[in-house]
C-alpha positions in Angstrom: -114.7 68.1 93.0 -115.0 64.7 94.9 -114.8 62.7 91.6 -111.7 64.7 90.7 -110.4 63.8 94.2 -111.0 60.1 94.0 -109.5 59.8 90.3 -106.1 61.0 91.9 -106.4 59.1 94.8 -104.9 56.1 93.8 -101.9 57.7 92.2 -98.4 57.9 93.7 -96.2 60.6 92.5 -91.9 61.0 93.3 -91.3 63.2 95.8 -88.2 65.8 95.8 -86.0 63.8 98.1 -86.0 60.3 96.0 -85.1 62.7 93.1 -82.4 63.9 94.9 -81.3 60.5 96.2 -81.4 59.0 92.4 -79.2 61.9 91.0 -76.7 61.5 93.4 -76.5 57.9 92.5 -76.1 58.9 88.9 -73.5 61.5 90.1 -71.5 59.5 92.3 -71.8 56.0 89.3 -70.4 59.0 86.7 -67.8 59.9 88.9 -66.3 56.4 89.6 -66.4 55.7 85.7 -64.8 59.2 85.4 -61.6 58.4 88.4 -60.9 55.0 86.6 -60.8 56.1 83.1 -58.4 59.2 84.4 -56.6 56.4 86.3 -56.0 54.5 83.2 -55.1 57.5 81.3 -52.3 58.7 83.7 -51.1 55.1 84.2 -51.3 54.6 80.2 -49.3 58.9 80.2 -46.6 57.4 82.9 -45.9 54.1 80.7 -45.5 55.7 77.7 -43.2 58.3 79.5 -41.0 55.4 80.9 -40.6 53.6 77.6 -39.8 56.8 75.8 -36.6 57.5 78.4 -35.6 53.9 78.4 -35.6 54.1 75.1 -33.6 57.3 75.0 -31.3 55.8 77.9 -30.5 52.8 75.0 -30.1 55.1 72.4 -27.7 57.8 74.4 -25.7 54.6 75.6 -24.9 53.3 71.9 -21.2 52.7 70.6 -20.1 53.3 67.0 -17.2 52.4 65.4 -14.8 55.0 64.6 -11.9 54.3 62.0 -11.1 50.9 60.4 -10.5 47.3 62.1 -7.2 46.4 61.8 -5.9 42.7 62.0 -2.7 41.2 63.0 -1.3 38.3 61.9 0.2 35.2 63.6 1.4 33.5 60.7 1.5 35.1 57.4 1.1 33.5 53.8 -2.6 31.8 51.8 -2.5 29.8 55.3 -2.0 32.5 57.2 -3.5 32.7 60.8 -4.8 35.9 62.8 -3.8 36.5 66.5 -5.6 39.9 67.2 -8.2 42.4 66.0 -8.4 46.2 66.7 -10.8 48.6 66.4 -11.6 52.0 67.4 -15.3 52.7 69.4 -16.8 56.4 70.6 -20.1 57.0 72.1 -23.0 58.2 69.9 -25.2 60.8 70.6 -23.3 62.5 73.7 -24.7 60.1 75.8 -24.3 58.2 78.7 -20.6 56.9 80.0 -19.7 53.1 79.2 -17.5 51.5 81.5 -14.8 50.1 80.0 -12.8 48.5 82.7 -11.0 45.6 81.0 -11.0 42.0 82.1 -9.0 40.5 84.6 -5.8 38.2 82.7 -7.0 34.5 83.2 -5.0 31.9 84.8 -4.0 30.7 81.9 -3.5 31.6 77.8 -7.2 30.9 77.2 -7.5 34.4 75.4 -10.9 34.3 77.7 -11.6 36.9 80.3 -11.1 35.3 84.1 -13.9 33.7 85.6 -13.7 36.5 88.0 -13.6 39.2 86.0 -15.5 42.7 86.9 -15.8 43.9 83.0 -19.4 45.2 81.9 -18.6 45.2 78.4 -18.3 42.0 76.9 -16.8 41.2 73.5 -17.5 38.2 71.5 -16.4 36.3 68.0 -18.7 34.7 65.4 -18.0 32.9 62.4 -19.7 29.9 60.4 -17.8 27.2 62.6 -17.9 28.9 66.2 -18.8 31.2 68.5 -16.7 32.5 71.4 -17.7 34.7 74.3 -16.0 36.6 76.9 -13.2 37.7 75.1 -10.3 39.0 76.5 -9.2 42.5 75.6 -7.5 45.8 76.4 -8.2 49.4 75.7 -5.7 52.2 74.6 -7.1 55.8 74.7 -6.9 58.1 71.8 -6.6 61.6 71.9 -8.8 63.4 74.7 -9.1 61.1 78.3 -9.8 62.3 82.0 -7.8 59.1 83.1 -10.5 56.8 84.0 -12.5 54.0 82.1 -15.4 55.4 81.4 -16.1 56.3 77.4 -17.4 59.8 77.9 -18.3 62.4 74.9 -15.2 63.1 72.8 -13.2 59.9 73.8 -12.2 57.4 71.7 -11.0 54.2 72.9 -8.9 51.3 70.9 -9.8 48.3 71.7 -7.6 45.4 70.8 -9.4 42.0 70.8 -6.9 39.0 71.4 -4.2 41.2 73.0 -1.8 39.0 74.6 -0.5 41.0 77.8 3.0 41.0 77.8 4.2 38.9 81.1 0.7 37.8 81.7 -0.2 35.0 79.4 -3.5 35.9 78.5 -3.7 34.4 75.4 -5.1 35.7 71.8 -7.2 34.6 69.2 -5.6 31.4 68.4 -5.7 30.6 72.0 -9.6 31.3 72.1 -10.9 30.1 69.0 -11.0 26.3 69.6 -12.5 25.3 66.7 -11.0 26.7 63.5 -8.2 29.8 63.6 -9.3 32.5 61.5 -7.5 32.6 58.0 -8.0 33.6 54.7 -11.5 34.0 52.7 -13.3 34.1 56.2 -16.1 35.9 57.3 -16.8 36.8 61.1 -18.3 39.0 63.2 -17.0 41.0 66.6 -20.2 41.9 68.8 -19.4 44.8 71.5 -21.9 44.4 73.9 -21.8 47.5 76.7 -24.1 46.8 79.7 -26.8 49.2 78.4 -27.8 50.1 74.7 -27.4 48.7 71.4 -25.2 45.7 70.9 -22.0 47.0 67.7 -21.5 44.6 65.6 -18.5 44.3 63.3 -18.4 42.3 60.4 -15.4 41.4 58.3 -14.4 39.0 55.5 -10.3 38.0 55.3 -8.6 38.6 52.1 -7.1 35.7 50.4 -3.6 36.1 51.6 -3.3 37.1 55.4 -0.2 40.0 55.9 1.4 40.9 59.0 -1.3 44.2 59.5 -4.1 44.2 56.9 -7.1 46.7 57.4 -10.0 44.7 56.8 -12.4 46.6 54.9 
């Protein structure tokens, strides 16, 4: 019995309470690892949510084109020069209003928006030998309108690039395309750009001859 005593004698063993104190280390390590990955998860969840309704937000704000894009001529003939373009726009989707408050006349026949000007939609012109932004324009509603400027679901507005207000001098196309007036056998693009969504971008090429009204097709 004694030499059974002494072998053990020299031996430590773990008592209850440092097992207890080691598994609530494990425990409370586990559950830090376990609060930062759900962290991550619900930050990674609310991210993906956000992107998902800004990218809805973009979508449900998008303009199409509606009808054909009509031009008018300032001189006719095979040297024949363009003054304005006009086009019909709706909003895709049933979604969100665009404000289409039109820009302010300038000060002089720039065919340019003012300085000044509080329009959110901005309208520009491209072709190989230019590019011209801030254009002026004006809006005539088609069909159903609640009388303000916002391009709601089941409105249609015509906007006429290069419209020269009567009384006003705001200019037109040949006014605001310094460069090279747009004539026959050209190619060009109108870009619609609404203060949220996708930018509508019109391209057109010029027939050989330019008429007083040709619908570009």
């Amino acid at each position: 019995m004694n030499r059974l005593f002494r072998m053990h004698r020299g031996q430590k063993g773990i008592t209850g309470l440092e097992t207890a104190i080691i598994l609530i280390a494990f425990v409370v390590v586990a559950a830090v690892f376990a609060y930062t990955a759900l962290s991550a998860g619900l930050f990674s969840t609310q991210k993906s949510s956000e992107a998902v309704y800004a990218g809805l937000k973009e979508a449900q704000s998008t303009l199409e084109l509606r009808g054909s894009v009509i031009a008018t001529a300032n001189t006719t003939g095979a040297d024949g020069t363009i003054k304005q373009i006009t086009f019909t726009v709706a909003n895709v989707l049933h979604g969100e209003a665009i404000d289409f408050t039109i820009p302010s006349v300038p000060a002089s026949a720039t065919g340019l928006a003012n300085a000044t000007s509080n329009n959110v939609v901005v309208i520009s012109y491209i072709d190989q030998y230019q590019r011209v932004d801030d254009l002026y324009w004006t809006v005539t509603k088609l069909g159903k309108d609640d009388g303000d400027d916002l391009l709601e679901d089941q409105e249609k507005f015509q906007i006429t690039v290069g419209a020269d207000t009567a009384g006003a001098g705001a200019g037109n196309l040949i006014d605001a395309l310094t460069n090279t007036d747009l004539g026959p056998n050209t190619k060009f693009s109108i870009e619609v750009r609404p203060p949220v969504g996708a930018v509508l971008v019109i391209e057109r090429t010029t027939p050989p001859r330019i008429d007083t009204i040709m619908n570009l097709r």
